[in-house]
DSSP file (Angstrom, degrees, kcal/mol; ACC not computed):
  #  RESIDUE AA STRUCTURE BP1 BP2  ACC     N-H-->O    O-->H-N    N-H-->O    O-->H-N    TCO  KAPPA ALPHA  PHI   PSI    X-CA   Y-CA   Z-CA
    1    1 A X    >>        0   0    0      0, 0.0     3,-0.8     0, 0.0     4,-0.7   0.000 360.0 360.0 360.0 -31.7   52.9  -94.6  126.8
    2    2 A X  T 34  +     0   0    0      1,-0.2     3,-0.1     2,-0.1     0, 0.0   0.796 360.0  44.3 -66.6 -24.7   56.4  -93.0  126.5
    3    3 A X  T 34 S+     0   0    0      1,-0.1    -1,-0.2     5,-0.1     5,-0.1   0.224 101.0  66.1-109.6   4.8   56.5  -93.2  122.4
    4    4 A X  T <4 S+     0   0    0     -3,-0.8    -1,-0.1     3,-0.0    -2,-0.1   0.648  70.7 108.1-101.4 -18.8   53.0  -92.0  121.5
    5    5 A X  S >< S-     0   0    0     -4,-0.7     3,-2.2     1,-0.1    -3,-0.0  -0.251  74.8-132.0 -55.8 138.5   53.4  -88.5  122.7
    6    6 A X  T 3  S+     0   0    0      1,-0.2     2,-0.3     6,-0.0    -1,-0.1   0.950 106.9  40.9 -70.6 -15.6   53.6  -86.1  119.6
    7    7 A X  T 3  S+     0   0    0      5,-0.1     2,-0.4     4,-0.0    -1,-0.2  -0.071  89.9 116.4-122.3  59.1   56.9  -84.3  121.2
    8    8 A X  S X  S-     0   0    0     -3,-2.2     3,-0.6    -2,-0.3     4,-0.3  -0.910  72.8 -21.1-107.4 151.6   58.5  -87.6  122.4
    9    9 A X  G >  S-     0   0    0     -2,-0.4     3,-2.4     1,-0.2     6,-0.1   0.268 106.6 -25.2  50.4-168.9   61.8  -88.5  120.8
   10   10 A X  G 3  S+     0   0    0      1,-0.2    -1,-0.2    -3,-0.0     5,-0.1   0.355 112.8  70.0 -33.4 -32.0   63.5  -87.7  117.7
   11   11 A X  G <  S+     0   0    0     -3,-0.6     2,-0.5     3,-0.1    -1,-0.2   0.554  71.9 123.6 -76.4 -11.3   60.6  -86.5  115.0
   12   12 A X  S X  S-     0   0    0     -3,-2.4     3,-1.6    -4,-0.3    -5,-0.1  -0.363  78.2-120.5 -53.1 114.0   60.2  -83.5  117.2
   13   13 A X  T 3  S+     0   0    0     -2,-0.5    -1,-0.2     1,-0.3    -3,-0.0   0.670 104.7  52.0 -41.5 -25.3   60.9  -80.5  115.0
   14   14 A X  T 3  S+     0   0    0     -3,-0.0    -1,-0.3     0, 0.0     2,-0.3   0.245  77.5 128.0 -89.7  36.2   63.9  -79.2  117.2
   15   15 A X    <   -     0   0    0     -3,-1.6    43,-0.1    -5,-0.1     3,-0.1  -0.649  66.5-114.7 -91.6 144.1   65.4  -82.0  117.1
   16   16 A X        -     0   0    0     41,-0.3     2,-0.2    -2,-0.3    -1,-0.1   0.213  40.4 -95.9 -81.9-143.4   69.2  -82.0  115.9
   17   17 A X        -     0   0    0      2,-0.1     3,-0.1     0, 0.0    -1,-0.1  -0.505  41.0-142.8-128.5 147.5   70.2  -84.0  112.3
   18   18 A X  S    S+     0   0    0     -2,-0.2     2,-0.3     1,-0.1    -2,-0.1   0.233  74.2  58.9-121.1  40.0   71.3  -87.6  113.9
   19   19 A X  S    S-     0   0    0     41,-0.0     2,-0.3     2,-0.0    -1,-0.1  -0.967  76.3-130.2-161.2 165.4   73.8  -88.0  111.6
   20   20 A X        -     0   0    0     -2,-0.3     2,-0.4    -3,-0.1     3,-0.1  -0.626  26.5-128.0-119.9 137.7   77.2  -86.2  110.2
   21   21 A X    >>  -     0   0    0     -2,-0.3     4,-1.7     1,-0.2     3,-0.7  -0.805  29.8-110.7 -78.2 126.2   77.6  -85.7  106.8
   22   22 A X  H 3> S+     0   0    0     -2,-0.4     4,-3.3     1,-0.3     5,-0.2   0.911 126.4  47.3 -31.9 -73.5   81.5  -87.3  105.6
   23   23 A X  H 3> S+     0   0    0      1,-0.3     4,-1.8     2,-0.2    -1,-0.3   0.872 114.0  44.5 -43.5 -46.8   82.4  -83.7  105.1
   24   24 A X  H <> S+     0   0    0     -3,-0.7     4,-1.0     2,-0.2    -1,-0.3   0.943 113.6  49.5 -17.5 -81.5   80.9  -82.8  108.4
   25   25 A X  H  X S+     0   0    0     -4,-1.7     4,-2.1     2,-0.2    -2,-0.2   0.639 112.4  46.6 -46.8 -41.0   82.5  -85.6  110.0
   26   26 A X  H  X S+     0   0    0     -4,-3.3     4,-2.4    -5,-0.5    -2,-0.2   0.976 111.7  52.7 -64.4 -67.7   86.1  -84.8  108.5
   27   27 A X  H  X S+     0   0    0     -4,-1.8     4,-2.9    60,-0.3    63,-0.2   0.611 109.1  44.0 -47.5 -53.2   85.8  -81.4  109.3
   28   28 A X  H >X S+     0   0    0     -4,-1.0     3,-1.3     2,-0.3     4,-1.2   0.965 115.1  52.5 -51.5 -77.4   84.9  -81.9  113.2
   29   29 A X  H 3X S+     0   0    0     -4,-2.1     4,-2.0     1,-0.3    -2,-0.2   0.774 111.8  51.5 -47.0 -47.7   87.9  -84.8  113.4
   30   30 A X  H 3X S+     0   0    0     -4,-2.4     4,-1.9     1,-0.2     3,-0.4   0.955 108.8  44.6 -56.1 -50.9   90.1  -82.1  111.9
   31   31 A X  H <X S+     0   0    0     -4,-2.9     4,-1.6    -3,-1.3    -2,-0.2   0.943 112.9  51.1 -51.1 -48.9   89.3  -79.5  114.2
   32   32 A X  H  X S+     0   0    0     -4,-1.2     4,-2.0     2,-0.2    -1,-0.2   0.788 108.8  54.3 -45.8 -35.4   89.7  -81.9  117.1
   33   33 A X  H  X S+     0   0    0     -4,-2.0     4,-1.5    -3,-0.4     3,-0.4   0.996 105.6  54.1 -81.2 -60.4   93.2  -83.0  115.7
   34   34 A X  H  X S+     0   0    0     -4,-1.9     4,-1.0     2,-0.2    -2,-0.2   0.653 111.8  42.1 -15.9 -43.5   94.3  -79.5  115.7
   35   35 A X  H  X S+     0   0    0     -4,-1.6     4,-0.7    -5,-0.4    -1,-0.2   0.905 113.3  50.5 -80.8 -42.9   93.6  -79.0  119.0
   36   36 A X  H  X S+     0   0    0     -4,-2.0     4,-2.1    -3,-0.4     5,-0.3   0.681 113.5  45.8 -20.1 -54.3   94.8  -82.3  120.3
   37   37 A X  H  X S+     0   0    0     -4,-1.5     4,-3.9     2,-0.2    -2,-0.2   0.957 109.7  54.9-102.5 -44.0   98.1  -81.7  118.5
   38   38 A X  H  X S+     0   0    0     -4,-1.0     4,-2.0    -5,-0.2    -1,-0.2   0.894 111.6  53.4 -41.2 -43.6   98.2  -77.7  120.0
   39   39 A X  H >< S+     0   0    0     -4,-0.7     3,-1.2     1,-0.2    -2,-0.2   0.961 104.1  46.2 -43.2 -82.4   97.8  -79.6  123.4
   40   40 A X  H >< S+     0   0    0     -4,-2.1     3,-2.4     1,-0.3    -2,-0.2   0.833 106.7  66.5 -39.2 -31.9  100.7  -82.0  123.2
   41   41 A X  H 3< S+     0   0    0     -4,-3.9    -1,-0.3     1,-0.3    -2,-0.2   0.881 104.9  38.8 -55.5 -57.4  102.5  -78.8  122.0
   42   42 A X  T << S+     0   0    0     -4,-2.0    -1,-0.3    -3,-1.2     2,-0.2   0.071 114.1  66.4 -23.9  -7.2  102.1  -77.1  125.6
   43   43 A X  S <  S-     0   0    0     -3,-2.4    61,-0.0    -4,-0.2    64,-0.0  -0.962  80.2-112.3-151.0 136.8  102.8  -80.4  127.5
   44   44 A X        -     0   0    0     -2,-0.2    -1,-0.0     1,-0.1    -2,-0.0  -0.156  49.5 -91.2 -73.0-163.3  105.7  -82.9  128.1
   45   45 A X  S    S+     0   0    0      1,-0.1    -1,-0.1     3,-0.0    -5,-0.0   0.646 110.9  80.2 -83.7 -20.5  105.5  -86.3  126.7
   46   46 A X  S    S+     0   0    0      2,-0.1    -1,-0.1    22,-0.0    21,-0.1   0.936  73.5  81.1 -50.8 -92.0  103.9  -87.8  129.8
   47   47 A X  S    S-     0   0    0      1,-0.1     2,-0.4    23,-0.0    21,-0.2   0.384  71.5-139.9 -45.1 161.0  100.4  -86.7  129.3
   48   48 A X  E     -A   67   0A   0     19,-1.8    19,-2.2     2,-0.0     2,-0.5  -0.948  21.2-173.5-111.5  98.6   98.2  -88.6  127.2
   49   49 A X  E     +A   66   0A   0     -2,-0.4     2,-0.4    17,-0.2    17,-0.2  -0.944  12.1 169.2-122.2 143.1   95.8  -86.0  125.0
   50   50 A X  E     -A   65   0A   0     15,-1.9    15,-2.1    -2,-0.5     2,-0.3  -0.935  19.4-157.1-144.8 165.1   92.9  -87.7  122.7
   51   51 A X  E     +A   64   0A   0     -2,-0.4     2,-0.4    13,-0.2    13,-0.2  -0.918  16.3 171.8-127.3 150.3   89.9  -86.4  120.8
   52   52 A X  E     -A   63   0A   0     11,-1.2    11,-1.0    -2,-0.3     2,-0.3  -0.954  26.4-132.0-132.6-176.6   86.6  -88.3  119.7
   53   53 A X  E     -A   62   0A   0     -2,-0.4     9,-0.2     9,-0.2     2,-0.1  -0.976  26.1-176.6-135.7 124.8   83.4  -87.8  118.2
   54   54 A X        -     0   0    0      7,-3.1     2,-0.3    -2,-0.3    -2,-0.0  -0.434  34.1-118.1-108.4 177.7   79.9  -89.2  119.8
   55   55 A X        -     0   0    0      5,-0.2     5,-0.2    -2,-0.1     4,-0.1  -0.877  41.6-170.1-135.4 106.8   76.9  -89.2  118.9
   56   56 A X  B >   -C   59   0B   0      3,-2.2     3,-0.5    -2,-0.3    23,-0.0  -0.002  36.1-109.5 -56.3 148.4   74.9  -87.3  121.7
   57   57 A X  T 3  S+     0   0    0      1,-0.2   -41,-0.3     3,-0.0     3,-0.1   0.814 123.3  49.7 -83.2  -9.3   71.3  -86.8  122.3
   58   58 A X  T 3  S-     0   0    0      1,-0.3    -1,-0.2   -43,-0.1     2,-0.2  -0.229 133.3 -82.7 -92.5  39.5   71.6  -83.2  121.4
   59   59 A X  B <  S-C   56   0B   0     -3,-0.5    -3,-2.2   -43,-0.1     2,-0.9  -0.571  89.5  -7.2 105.4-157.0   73.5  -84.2  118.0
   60   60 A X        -     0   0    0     -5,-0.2    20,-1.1    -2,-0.2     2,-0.6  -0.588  61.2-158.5 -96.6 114.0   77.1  -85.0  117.8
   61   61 A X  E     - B   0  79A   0     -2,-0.9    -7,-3.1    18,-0.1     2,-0.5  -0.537   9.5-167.7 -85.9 124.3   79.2  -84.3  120.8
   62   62 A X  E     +AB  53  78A   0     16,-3.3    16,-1.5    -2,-0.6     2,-0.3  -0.945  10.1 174.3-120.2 148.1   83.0  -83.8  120.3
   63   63 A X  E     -AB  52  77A   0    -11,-1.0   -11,-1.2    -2,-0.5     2,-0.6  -0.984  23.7-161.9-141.2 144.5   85.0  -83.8  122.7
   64   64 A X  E     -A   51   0A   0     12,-2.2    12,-0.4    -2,-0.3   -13,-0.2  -0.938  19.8-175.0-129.2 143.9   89.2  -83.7  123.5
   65   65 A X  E     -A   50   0A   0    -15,-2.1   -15,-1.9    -2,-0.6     2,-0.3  -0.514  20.9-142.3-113.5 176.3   90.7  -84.8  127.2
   66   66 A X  E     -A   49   0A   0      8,-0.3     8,-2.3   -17,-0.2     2,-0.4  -0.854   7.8-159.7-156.4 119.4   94.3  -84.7  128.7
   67   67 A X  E     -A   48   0A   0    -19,-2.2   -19,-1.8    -2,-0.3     2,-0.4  -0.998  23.9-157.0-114.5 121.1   95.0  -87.9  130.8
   68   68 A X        -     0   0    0      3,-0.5    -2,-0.0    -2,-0.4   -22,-0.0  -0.952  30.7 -96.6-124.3 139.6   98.1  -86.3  132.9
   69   69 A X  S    S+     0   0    0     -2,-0.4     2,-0.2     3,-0.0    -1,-0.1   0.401 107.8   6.0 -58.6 -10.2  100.7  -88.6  134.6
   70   70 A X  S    S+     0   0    0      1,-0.2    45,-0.1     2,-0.1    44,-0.1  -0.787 107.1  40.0-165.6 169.8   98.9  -88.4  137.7
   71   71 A X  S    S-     0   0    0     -2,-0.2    -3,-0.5    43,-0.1    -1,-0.2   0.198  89.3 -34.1  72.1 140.4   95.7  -86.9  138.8
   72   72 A X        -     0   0    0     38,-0.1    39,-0.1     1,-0.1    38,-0.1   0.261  62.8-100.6   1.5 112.2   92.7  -86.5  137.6
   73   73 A X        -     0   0    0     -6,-0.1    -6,-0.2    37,-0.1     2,-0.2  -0.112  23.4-154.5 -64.9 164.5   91.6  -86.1  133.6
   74   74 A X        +     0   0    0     -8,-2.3    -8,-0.3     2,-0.0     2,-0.3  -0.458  20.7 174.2-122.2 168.6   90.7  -82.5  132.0
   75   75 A X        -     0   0    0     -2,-0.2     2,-0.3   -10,-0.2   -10,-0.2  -0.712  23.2-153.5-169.6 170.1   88.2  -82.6  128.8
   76   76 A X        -     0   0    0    -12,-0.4   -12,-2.2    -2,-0.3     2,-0.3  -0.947  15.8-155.8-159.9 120.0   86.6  -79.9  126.9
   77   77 A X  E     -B   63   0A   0     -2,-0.3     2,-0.5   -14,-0.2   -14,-0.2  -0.592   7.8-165.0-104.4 156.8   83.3  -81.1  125.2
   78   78 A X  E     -B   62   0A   0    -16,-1.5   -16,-3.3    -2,-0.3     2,-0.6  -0.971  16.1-162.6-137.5 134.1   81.9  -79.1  121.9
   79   79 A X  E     -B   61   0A   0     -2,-0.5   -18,-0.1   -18,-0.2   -20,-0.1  -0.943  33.5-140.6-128.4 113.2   78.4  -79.4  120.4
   80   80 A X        -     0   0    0    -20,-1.1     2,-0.7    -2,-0.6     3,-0.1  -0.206   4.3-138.0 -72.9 176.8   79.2  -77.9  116.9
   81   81 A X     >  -     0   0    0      9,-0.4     4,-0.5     1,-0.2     3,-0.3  -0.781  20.3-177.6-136.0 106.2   76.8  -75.7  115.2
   82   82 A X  T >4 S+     0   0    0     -2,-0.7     3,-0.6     1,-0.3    -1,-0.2   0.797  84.4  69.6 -61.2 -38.2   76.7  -76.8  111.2
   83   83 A X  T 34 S+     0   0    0      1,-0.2    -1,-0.3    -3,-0.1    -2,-0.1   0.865 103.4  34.1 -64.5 -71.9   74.4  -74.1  110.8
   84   84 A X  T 34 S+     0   0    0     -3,-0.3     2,-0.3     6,-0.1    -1,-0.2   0.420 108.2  75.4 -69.9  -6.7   77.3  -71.0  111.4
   85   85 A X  S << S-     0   0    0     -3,-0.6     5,-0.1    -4,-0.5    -5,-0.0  -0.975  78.1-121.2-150.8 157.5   80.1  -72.5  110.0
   86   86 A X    >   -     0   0    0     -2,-0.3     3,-1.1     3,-0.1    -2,-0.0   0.043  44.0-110.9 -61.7 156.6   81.8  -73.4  106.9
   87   87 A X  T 3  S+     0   0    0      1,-0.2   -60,-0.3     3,-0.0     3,-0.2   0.731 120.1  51.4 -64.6 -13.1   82.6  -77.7  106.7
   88   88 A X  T 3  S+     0   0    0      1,-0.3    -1,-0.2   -62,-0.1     2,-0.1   0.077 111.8  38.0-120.7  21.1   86.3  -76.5  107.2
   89   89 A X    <   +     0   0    0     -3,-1.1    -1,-0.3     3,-0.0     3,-0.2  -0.627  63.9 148.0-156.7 101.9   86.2  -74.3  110.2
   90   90 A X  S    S+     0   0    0      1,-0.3    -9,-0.4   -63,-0.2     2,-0.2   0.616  81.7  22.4-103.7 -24.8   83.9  -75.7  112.6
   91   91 A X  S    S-     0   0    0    -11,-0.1    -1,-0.3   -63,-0.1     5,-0.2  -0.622 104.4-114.6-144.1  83.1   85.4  -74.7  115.5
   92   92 A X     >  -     0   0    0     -3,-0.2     4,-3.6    -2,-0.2     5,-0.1   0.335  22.8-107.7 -36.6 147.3   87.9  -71.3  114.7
   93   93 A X  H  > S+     0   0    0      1,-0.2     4,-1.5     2,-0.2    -4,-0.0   0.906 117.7  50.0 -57.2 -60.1   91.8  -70.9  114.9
   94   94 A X  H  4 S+     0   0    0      2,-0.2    -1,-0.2     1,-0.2     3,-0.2   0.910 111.8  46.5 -16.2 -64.8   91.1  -68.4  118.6
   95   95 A X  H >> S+     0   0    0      1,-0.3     3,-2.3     2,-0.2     4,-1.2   0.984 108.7  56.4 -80.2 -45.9   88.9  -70.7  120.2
   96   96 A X  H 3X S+     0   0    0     -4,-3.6     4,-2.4     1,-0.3    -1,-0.3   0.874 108.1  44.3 -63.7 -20.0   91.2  -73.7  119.5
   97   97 A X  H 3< S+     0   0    0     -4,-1.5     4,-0.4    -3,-0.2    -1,-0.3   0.065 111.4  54.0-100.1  47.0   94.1  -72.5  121.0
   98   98 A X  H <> S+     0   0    0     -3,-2.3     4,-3.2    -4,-0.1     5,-0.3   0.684 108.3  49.0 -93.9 -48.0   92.4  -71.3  124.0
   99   99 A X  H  X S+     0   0    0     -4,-1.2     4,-4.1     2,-0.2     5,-0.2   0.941 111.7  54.4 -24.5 -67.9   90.9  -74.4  124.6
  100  100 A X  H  X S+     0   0    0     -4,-2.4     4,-1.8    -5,-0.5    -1,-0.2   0.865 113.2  38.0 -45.6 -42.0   94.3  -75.9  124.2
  101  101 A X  H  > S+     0   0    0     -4,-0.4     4,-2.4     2,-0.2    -2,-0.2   0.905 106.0  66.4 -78.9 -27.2   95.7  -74.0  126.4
  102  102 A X  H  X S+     0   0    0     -4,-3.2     4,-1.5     2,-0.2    -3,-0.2   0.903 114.2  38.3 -18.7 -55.7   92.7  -74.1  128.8
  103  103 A X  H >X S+     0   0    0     -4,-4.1     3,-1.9    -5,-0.3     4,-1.8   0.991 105.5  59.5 -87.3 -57.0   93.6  -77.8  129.1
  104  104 A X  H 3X S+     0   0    0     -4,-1.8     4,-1.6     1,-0.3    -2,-0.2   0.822 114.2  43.4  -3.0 -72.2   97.1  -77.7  129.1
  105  105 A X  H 3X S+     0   0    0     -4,-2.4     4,-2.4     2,-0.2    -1,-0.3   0.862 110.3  49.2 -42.2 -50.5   96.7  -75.6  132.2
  106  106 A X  H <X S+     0   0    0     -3,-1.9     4,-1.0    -4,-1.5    -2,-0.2   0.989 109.1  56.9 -96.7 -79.6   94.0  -77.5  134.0
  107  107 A X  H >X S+     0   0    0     -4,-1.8     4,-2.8     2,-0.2     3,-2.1   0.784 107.3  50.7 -39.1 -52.5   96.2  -80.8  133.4
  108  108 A X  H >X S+     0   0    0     -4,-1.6     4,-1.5     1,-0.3     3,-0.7   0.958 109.8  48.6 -56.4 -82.7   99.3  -79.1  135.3
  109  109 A X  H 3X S+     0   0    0     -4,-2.4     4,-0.9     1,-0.2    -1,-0.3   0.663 104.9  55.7 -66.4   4.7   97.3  -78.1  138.2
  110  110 A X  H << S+     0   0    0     -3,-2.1    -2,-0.3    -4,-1.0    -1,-0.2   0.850 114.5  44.6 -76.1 -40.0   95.8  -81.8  138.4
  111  111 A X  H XX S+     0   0    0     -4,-2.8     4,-3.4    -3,-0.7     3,-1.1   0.909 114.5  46.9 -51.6 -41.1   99.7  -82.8  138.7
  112  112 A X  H 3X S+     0   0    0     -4,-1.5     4,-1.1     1,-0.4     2,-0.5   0.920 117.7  42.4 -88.2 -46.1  100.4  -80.0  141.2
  113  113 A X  H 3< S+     0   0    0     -4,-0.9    -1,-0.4    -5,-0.3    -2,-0.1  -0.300 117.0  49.6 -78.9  44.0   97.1  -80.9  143.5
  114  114 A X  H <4 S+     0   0    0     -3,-1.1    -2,-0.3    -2,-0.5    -1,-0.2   0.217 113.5  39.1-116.9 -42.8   97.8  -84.3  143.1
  115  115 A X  H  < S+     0   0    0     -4,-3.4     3,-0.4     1,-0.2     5,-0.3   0.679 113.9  60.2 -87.4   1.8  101.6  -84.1  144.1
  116  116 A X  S  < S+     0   0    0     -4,-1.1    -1,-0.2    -5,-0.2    -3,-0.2   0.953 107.8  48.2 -71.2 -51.3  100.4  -81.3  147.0
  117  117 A X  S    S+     0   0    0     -5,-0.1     2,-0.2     2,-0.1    -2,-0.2   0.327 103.1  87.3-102.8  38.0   98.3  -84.0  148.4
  118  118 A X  S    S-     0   0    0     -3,-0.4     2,-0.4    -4,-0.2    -4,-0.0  -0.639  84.4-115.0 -83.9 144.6  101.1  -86.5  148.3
  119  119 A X  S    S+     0   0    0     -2,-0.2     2,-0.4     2,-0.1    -2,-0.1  -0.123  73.9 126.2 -69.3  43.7  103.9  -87.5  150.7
  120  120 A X        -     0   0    0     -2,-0.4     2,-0.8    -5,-0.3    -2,-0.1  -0.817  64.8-127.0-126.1 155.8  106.4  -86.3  148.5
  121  121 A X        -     0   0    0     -2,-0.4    -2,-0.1     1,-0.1    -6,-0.0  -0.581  35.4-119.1 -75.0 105.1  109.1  -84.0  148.8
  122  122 A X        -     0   0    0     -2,-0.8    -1,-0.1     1,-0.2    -6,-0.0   0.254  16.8-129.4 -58.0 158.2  108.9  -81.4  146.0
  123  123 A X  S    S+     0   0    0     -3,-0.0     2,-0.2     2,-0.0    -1,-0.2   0.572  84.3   0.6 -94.4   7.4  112.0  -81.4  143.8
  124  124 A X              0   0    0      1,-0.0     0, 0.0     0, 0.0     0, 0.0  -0.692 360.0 360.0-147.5-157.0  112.6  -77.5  144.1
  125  125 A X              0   0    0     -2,-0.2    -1,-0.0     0, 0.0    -3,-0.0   0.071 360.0 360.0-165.2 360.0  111.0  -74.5  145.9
């Protein structure tokens, strides 16, 4: 019963593209790498920052995390819009480093709530 409806699954006219064009695809991974690399810039060598690209049910989800050397992981997910933007700016020089530093931030206060709710003695004041 679920696959006979006309606005069940994919052939529904809003439905997003379900696939990335190479050029697309480059474009997205570049922006992601950019942002990724903007992280690390902000952060010592302990944290861990990565990017992918998925393929979402709204389209293609990208997304890049911060694993920080203890506490909780950060991410910042993106659903691009092909539509508004060039193959070679998908996601603009502004927004990527506030996102970077968005995460960069948010990883330093999982360290700092993680070592508040530690028994350990801070190494300054």
């Amino acid at each position: 019963m679920n696959g006979n409806t006309p606005y069940a699954g994919p052939d529904t006219p809003d439905a997003p593209a379900a696939d990335l064009s190479p050029a697309q695809h480059r474009a997205l991974r570049d922006s992601l790498s950019r942002i990724a690399s903007r992280t690390r810039d902000f952060l010592p060598d302990e944290y861990v920052v990565g990017s992918e690209v998925n393929q979402g049910s709204n389209g293609p989800q990208a997304t890049v995390a911060v694993r920080p050397p203890i506490g909780n992981p950060v991410s910042a997910g993106f659903t691009p819009d092909f539509d508004e933007a060039e193959d070679t700016e998908l996601i603009p020089s502004a927004e990527r480093d506030e996102v970077a530093q968005g995460l960069a931030a948010s990883a330093a206060l999982q360290v700092k709530a993680a070592l508040a709710n530690a028994d350990i003695d801070p190494p300054a004041r």
